[in-house]
C-alpha positions in Angstrom: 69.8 119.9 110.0 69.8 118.0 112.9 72.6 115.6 111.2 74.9 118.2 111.2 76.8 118.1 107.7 74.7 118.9 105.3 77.4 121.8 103.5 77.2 125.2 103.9 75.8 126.8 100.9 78.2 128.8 98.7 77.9 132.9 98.7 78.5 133.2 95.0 75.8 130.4 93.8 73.4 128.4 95.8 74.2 124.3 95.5 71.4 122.5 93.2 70.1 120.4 95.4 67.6 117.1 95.4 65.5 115.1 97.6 66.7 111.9 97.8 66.5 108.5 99.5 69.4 106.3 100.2 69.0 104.3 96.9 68.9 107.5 94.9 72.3 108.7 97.0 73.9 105.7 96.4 72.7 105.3 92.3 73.7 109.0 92.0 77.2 108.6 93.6 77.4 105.4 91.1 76.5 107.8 88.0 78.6 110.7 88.7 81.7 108.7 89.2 81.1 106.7 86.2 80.7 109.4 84.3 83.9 111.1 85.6 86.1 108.0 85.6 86.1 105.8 82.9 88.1 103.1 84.9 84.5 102.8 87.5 82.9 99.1 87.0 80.3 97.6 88.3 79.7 93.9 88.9 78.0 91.5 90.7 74.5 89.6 90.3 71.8 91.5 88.8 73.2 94.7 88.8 72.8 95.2 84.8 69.8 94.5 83.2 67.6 94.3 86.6 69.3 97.2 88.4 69.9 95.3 91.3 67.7 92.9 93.9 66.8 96.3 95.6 67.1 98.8 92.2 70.2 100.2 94.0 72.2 100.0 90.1 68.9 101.1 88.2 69.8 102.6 85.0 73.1 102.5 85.0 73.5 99.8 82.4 71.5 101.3 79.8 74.0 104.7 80.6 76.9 102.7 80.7 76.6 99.3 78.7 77.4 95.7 79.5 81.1 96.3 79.8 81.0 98.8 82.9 78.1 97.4 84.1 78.2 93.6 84.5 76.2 90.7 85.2 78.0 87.8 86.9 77.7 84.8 87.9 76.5 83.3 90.8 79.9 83.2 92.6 81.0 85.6 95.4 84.2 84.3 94.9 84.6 84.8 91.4 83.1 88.4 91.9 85.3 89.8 94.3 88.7 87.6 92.5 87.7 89.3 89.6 87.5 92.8 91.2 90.7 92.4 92.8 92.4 91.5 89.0 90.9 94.6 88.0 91.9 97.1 90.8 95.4 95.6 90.1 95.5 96.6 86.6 94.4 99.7 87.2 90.7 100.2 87.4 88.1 100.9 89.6 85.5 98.0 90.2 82.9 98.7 92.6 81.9 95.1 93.1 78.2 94.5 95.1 77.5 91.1 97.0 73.4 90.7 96.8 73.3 90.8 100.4 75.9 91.0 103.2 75.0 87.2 104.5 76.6 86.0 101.3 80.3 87.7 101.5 81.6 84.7 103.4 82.2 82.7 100.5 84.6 85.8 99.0 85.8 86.2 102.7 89.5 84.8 101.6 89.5 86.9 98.6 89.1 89.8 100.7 91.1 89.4 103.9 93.8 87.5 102.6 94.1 89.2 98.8 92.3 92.4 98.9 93.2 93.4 102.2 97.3 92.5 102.3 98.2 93.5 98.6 99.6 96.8 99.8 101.7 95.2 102.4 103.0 92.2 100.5 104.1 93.8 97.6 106.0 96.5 99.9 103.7 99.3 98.6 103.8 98.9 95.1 100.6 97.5 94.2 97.5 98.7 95.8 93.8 97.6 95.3 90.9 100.2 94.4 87.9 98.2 95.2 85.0 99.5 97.2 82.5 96.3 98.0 79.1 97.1 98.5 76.5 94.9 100.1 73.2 95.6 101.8 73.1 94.7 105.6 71.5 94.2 108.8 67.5 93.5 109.7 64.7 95.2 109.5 63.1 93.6 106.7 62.3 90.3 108.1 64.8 88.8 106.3 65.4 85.9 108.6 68.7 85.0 109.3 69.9 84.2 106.1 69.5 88.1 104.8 70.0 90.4 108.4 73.4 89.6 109.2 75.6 92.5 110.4 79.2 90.9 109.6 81.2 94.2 110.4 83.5 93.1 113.0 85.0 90.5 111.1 86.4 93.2 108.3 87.1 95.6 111.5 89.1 93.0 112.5 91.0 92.6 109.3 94.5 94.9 108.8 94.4 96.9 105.2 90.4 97.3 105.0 88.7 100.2 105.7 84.9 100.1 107.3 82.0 102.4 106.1 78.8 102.2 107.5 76.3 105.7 106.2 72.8 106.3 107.8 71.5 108.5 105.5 71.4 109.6 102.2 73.7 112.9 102.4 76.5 110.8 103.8 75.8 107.4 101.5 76.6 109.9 98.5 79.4 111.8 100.0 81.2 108.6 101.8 81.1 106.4 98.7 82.1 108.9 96.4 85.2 109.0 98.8 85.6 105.0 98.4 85.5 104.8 95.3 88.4 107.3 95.2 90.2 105.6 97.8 93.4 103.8 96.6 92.6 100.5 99.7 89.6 98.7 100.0 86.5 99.7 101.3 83.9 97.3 102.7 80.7 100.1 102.5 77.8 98.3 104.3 74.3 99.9 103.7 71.7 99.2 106.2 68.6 98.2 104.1 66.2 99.3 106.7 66.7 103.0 105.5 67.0 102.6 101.7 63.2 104.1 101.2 62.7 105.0 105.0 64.3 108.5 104.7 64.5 111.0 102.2 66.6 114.5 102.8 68.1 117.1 100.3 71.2 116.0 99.0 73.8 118.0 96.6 72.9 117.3 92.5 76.8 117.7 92.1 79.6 115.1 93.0 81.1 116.0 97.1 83.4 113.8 99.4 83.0 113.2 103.1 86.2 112.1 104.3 86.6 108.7 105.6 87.1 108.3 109.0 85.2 111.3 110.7 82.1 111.1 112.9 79.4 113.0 113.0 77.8 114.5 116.2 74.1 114.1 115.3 72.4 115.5 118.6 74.5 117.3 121.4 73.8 116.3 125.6 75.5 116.7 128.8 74.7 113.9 130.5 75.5 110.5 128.2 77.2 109.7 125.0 75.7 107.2 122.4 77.2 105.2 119.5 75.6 103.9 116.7 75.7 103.2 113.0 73.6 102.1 110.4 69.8 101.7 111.0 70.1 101.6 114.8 71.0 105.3 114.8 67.2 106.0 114.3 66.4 103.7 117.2 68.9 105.7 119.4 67.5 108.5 118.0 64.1 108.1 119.1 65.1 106.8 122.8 67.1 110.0 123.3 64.1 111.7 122.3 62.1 109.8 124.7 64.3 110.2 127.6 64.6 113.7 126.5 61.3 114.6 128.1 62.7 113.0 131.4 65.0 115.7 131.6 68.1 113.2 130.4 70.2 114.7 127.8 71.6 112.3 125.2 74.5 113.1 122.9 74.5 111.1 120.0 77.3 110.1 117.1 76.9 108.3 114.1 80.3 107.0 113.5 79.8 106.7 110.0 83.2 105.2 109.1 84.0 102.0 111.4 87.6 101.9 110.3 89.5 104.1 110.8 87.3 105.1 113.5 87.2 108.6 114.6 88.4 108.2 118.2 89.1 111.9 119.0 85.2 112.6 118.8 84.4 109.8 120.9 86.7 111.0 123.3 85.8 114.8 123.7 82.2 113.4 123.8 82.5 110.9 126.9 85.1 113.3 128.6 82.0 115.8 128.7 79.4 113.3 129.8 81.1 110.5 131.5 79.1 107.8 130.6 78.3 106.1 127.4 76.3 103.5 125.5 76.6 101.4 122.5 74.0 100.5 120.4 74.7 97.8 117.5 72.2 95.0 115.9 75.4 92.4 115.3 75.6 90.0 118.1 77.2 91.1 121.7 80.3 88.8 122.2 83.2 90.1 120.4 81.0 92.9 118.7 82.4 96.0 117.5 80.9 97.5 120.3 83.0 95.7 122.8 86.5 97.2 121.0 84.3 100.8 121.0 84.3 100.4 124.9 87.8 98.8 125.4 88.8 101.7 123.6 86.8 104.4 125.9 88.2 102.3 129.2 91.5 103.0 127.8 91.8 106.6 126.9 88.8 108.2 129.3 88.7 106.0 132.5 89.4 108.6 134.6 86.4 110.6 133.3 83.5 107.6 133.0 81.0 108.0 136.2 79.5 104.6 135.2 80.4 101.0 133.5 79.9 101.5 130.0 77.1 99.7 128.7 76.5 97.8 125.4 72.6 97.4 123.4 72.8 95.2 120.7 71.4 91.8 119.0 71.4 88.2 120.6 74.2 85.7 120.6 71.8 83.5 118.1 71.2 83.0 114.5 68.9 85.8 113.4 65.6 85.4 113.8 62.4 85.7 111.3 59.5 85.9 113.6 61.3 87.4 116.5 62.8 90.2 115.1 61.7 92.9 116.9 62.6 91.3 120.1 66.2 90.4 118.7 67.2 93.9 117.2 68.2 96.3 119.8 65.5 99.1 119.3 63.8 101.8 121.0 62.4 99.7 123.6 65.8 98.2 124.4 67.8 101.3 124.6 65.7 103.5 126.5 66.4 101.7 129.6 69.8 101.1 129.2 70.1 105.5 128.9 68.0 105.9 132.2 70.3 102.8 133.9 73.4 104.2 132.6 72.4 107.7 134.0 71.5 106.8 137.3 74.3 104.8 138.2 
């Protein structure tokens, strides 16, 4: 696989395996750790009876009834308060906000409650919660449903980041979450939801949080990227590819804790490195990626790092294409980055 984790399969009995697409990942991660855990909840708007604005929660109510499964009001605060009561008495609510552009009106409830529990009770309370939300473009959603909002939670002690491309990680990484005693913001890009489909393990697995994976090896430059814009690097490596330019690509996967030792032993090798990301450019995550490079592998970088991401304006509706950093963009920025 050219994603580079799908598991190795067992000597005594091959894995039962299905072809799935992000949603199906996602709904079957959902499932399996309902079934196993009776403290799992779900809530948010239209998760129940509709399954979810995208069908991501489809089924799960008639498996599971009203009382794991809950519709809620409109009311991002109340959703994510509510979670946070919950994960403090002991359960395991997997609350979803509709779309990412609408977490801003829970953003207290998460950076100053969910986030700082552990610390202000000295490590005796601790808060469960894994908060799901669709992000990014792609959809022409305009710029009240593309937002890419990561660096803000990045930003935030006592929250971890998770970002999956694909369907084999989206099952793996949130079945790790939802484990997870802190709080996991788990973005998923809705670009890919029905893009891709790949084999993915019938039984419950864990990827851990925090580890990259190295998606296509190269000499000569490092990538970074996450989400829906790993396909877009993806396909300009491939392009350059034929120039004779050898790309190695990670999908970070988890933002926070980021995986920093991969990062490292790749730009040590290649000396050079690109970021790609659709959020805007000024104070990006991408910016704290190549602070982070400058610090630990200046001695090795043959030329400036180089960021590709979206524009330092509102989202756009018509103009999306030329706002999203894709193929087009990042192309260039490879055979720029290379030459120098």
């Amino acid at each position: 696989s050219r994603w580079g984790n799908v598991p190795e399969t067992p000597t005594a009995e091959r894995i039962a395996m299905a072809e799935m697409n992000l949603v199906n990942a996602i709904n079957d991660a959902l499932r399996l750790e309902m079934r196993q855990d009776p403290k799992v909840v779900l809530l948010g708007e239209d998760v129940g009876k509709l399954g979810g604005v995208f069908r991501v929660t489809d089924g799960l109510y008639k498996e599971f009834g009203g009382e794991r499964v809950i519709d809620t009001p409109l009311s991002e605060t109340g959703i994510i308060g509510t979670a946070i009561g919950m994960a403090l008495y002991g359960m395991r609510p997997v609350p979803e906000i509709q779309f990412a552009d609408f977490i801003y009106p829970a953003f207290d409830q998460i950076v100053n409650e969910a986030a700082k529990y552990r610390y202000r009770s000295g490590g005796e309370f601790c808060v469960p919660m894994v908060i799901r939300t669709p992000y990014g473009g792609g959809i022409k959603g305009g710029h009240y449903h593309s937002q890419s909002p990561e660096a803000l939670f990045i930003h935030t002690p006592g929250l971890k980041v998770v970002c999956p491309s694909n369907p084999y990680d989206a099952k793996g990484l949130l079945t790790r979450a939802i484990r997870d005693n802190d709080p996991v913001i788990f973005f998923e890009p809705k670009r890919v939801y029905r893009a891709l489909r790949m084999e993915v393990p019938e039984e419950s697995y864990e990827i851990p949080i925090g580890k990259a994976s190295v998606v296509k090896t190269g000499r000569h430059l490092t990538c970074l990227a996450w989400g829906a814009m790993l396909f877009e690097a993806l396909a300009a490596a491939e392009e350059v590819a034929e120039e004779g330019l050898e790309v190695e690509l990670i999908d970070l996967r988890t933002l926070w804790p980021l995986d920093l030792e991969t990062i490292c032993q790749s730009v040590e090798k290649t000396g050079r490195l690109v970021v790609v990301h659709e959020a805007p450019r000024s104070c990006g995550f991408g910016a704290e990626l190549v602070a982070l490079v400058n610090e630990h592998c200046f001695l090795h970088l043959e030329a400036p790092p180089r960021r590709v991401t979206g524009l330092d304006t509102p989202f756009p509706y018509t103009l999306e294409n030329e706002y999203l950093p894709l193929q087009h963009r990042i192309a260039p920025a490879f055979r720029e980055t290379a030459r120098f």
